[in-house]
C-alpha positions, 0 to 999 in steps of 0.5 A: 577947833573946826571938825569935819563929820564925813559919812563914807561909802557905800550906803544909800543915796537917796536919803541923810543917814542919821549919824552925821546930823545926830552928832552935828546937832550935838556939838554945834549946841556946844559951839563946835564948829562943824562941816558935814559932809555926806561924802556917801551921796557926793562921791556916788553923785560924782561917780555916776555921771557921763564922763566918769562912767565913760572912763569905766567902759573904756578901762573895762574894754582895756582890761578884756583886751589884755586878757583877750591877747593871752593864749591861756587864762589861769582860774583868777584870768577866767574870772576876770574875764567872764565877770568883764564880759558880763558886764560889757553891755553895761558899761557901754549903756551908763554912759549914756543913760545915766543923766536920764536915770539920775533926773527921773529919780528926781523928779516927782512927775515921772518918778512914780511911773513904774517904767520910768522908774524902774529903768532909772533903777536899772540903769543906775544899777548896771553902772555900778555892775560896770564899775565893780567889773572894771575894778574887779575883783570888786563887788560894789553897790549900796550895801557892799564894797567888798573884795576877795581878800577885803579887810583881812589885814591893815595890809590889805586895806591898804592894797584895796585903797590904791588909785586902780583898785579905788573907784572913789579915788578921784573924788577923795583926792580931786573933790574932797581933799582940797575942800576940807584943805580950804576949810581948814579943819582940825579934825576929821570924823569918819562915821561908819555905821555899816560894814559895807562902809568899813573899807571905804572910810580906811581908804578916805583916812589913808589918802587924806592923811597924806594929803592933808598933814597935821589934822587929826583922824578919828573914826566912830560909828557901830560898824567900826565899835563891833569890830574894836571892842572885840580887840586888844594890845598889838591887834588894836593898834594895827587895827586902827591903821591910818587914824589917830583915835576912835570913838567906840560906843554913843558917841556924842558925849566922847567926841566932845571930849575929845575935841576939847582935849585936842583944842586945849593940846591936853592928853588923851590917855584920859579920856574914856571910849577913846581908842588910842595908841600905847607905847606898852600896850599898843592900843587901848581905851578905857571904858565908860559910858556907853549910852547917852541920855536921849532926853538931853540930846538936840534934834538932829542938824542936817543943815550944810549937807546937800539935801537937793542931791539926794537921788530922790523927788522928796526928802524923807528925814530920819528921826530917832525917838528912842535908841536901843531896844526895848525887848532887847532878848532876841538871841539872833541880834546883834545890832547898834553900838553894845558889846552884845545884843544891843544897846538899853532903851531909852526914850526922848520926852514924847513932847520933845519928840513932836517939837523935833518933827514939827521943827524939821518939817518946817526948816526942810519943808518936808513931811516925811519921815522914817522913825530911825531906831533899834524898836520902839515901844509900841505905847510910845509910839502910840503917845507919839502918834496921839502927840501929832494929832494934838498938834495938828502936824500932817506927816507921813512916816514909817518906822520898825515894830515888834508884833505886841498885843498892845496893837489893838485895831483901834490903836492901829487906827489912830497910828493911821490917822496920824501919818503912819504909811508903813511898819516893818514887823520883826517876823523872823519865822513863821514856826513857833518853835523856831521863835521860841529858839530866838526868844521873840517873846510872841508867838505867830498867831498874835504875829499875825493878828497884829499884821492884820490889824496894821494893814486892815488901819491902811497901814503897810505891813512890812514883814522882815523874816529869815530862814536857817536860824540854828536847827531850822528844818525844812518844813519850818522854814516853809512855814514862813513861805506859807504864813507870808502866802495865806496872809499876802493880802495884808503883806505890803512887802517881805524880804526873807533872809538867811540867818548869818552868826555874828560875834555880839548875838547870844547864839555865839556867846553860847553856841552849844544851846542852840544846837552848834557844834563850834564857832570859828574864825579864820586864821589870818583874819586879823580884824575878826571880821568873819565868823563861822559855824557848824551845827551838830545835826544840820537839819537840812540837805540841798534839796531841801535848801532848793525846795525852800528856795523855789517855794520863796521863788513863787511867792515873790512873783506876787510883788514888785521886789527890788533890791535895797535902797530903791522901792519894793524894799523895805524900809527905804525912802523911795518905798515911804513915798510909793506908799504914799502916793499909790497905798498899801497895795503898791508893790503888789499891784505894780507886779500883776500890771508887769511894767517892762524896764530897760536900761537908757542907753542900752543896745546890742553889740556883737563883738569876737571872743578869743575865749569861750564864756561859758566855759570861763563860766565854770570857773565861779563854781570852783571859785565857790568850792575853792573858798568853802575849802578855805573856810570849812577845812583848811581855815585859814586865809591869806593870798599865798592859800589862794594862790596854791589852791587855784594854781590846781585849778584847769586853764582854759585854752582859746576857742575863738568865738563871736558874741552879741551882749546888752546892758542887763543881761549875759552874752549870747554866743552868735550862730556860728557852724559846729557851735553849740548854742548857749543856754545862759540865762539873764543876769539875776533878778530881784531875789527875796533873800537878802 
């Protein structure tokens, strides 16, 4: 039996997740056949290139021409339009500066210039921005694929997957399917780790079975377990669409199983984890183990995936010393493959661990790494740490930490002298309180020491936060804002979020203890997807969420931020290698030297309008208040709401008018007599929140 592992869009391209070779490096040890496949980096690569973008500009100027020739726009039309032109400057750019931007991204002499790369980054970001605008009512980049009515229903999905709506269709059916065709594969896998990978992995399965008949389909994966544990019966099964089975859980072990099954044509109902079809029930699967022992398992296998494609100039591994976390009681979390909170720790042998590296840093010639787990133990990581200087391996790594006393300035040394570059700290807030509420378990002063002592070892200190945690006020989400200020000499990058409900944390199991009114879901969202909430005494008003808003504003113009997965994020390949090669201070640095950027291939058109953009402007205000009509009060979804509310909504009427436009920014209405002057500003730059 030959298997086919495919990790699916979108995710980041610049370098391996861990999924795939985790189970590759599992089942080859059990002498399964195995293809990987980083169909993520392929179809992106694929997508990215000077022919293909080309497409995309032209289907973006027929889309604006169809709309061009109308006499009025309805609510949807002015969306369309606006969101089109808005990205005219864009589509006209990629094409011709995206050879440029992919080689600089490669190429370990320019990739650390700050000009370069910074453009290289723009450039690939407004093709993607041309992308979601000529498939719109798409929004794609490396964290998100998602569309108004995205993953609503098996219905949806399906319309989401169809040729016109599917940037990614060319690739599937022109590139992947006949090579898992040529291979002749028995299985196919799709691992689906994140959400922005949930419809794109629907889409892969729906337009392979066809293509190719007769092998199975299965699907695994935290992003896709989170969603079908919470399943039963008739909703299971839907769920499941276009595959024959999912894995739910770890899924080593239940793979294995399953593919011996399939090989030995002996029945499924047996097998444990394994979501399938029943004629009574509709789908089920019956529970066992859901975590494997880490002591047992292989290294991971990235042999067979493209490791010289990757949009970066050096290889950065992911490696997982431990799963799970160790702490375990942070009411917030909801992460990895558990029913709620996340998954049991559990450790390799730090022998093992050092063997592990030391073998893949010889095999990919590579020496770094990102320590890929929920949190380790910071004694662990110590024992690790003080492994590969017994061993004498010179690695440069990064890995996710708990603020823990444990952390004393000389471990924090001895992290240091065996390759740690940078630790991204679980900060969440700066306000006792509000910890106290998450249950982190240390309060901000050993927080901050702990940053301290990381940082003054030469270590970059990464510190993860977010705001509006349930009964949050004003002056405690500032108190994050001015904690991230008074330390900023120490803080090497920080992203401050906002606090999102998800089904697995301990917050929605009891929303009454951290002060919720009532949770809530969507009447019409089969997949359960989306989960909301209303607090008894919300603690802020807009003018508070506006003051924190600019207070964050003026502390990140101390960094070079960027949005995930390019450096000035955290916890990204391309920020390991900044730090390595520039310190601790990187990003901090390279905001007061200001490097201008621009996107390759950019320049100015001037071209006529039939309609007035910044009235068609106004329409993503009312789009907001229409969807927050939609989750707050009517509560329920589906297209034909949609419809009735926008139907209500004001047409616009022509205004014929000129505009100049570029790639990165909004069109500017041309001086025209009696034409008041526009005041749009820029497109968005980089925000610290997430």
């Amino acid at each position: 039996m030959r298997v086919a592992l495919i990790y699916p869009p979108t995710c980041d391209p610049t370098a391996p997740y861990l999924a795939v070779p985790m189970l590759t490096g599992f089942l080859r040890a059990h002498g399964v056949e195995v293809l990987p496949i980083d169909a993520n980096l392929e179809a992106y690569d694929e997508l990215l290139e000077p022919g293909p973008l080309a497409g995309v500009r032209d289907r973006l100027e027929e889309r604006l021409e169809r709309l061009e020739r109308k006499s009025s726009l309805n609510h949807g039309e002015q969306l369309a339009y606006g969101a089109l032109w808005r990205a005219r400057g864009d589509a006209h750019a990629a094409p011709d500066g995206i050879t440029r931007a992919k080689k600089i991204l490669r190429d370990r002499s320019v990739f650390f210039d700050p000009e370069q790369y910074g453009s290289a980054v723009e450039t690939v970001e407004a093709a993607l921005r041309a992308i979601s605008a000529a498939h719109g009512p798409l929004h794609l980049d490396f964290t998100a694929y998602r569309t108004p009515f995205s993953l609503l229903s098996i219905d949806e999905i399906t319309a989401d997957a169809q040729p016109h709506r599917d940037p990614f269709d060319s690739y599937i059916t022109g590139t992947l399917a006949p090579r898992l065709a040529a291979a002749q594969v028995d299985v196919v896998g799709l691992s689906v780790c994140f959400p922005g990978q949930l419809q794109p992995a629907y889409a892969f399965a729906l337009k392979l079975k066809k293509l190719l008949p007769g092998v199975h389909f299965t699907v695994g994966g935290p992003g896709v377990t989170q969603m079908l544990i919470r399943l039963q019966g008739a909703a299971l099964a839907r769920a499941l669409g276009p595959f024959d089975s999912a894995v739910v859980f770890e899924g080593e072990s239940s793979l294995l199983a399953l593919l011996r099954a399939l090989d030995e044509r002996r029945s499924l109902r047996d097998l444990t984890n394994v979501v399938l079809r029943d004629p009574l029930l509709g789908a089920r699967y019956l529970p066992g183990h859901g975590m494997e022992d880490l002591k047992t398992l292989p290294a991971p296998d990235f042999d067979g995936l493209p490791l010289d494609r990757y949009l970066s100039p050096q290889l950065v591994l992911p490696y997982d010393p431990t799963r799970g976390c160790y702490w375990g009681k942070c009411t917030f979390c909801h992460y990895g493959l558990a029913e709620v909170g996340t998954a049991a720790y559990r450790e390799r042998q730090v022998p093992a661990m050092v063997e592990h590296l030391r073998s893949m840093a010889a095999r990919y010639r590579t020496r770094h790494f990102y320590l890929s787990q929920d949190s380790v133990a910071p004694k662990t990581l110590l024992k690790l740490a003080e492994g590969l200087l017994d061993a004498g391996l010179d690695l440069r790594w990064a890995t996710d930490l708990k603020a823990e006393k444990y952390l004393t300035p000389e471990r924090a040394q001895t992290l240091k002298r065996s390759g740690a570059v940078a630790c991204a700290i679980g900060v969440e807030s700066g306000n006792d309180r509000v910890l106290s509420m998450i249950d982190k378990g240390a309060p901000v002063a050993v927080v901050r020491d702990v940053m301290v002592r990381l940082s003054e070892a030469d270590v970059a200190v990464e510190a993860m936060c977010f705001t509006d945690f349930p009964t949050e006020t004003a002056a405690e989400a500032l108190d994050t804002v001015r904690m991230l200020d008074n330390l900023r000499d120490h803080v090497a990058l920080f992203i401050v979020g906002q606090f999102g409900l998800t089904h697995g944390a301990l917050v929605a199991q009891d929303p009454q203890k951290f002060g919720l009114q009532e949770t809530w879901q969507l009447a019409g969202d089969e997949l359960g997807l989306g989960l909301f909430f209303q607090e008894q005494h919300p603690p802020k008003s807009d003018q508070d969420r506006a003051r924190v808003d600019r207070a964050l504003d003026r502390l990140s113009s101390g960094w070079w931020l960027r949005h995930y997965p390019w450096a000035g994020a955290l916890s990204t390949a391309h920020t390991l290698l900044f730090y390595d090669r520039m310190g601790k201070d990187a990003f901090r640095r390279l905001a007061r030297a200001a490097p201008e950027v621009t996107v390759f291939g950019s320049k100015t058109q001037v071209r006529p309008a039939r309609f007035d953009l910044e009235q068609a402007a106004l329409a993503e205000d009312r789009e907001q208040q229409l969807w927050h009509q939609i989750v707050h009060e009517i509560r329920r979804v589906s297209r034909e709401v949609y419809r009735d509310l926008a139907a209500r909504l004001p047409s616009l009427k022509p205004r014929p008018g000129s505009y100049s436009f570029t790639a990165a920014e909004h069109p500017t209405p041309t001086k025209t007599p009696g034409r008041r002057p526009s005041h749009a500003s820029n497109a968005p730059t980089q925000s610290t929140r997430r």
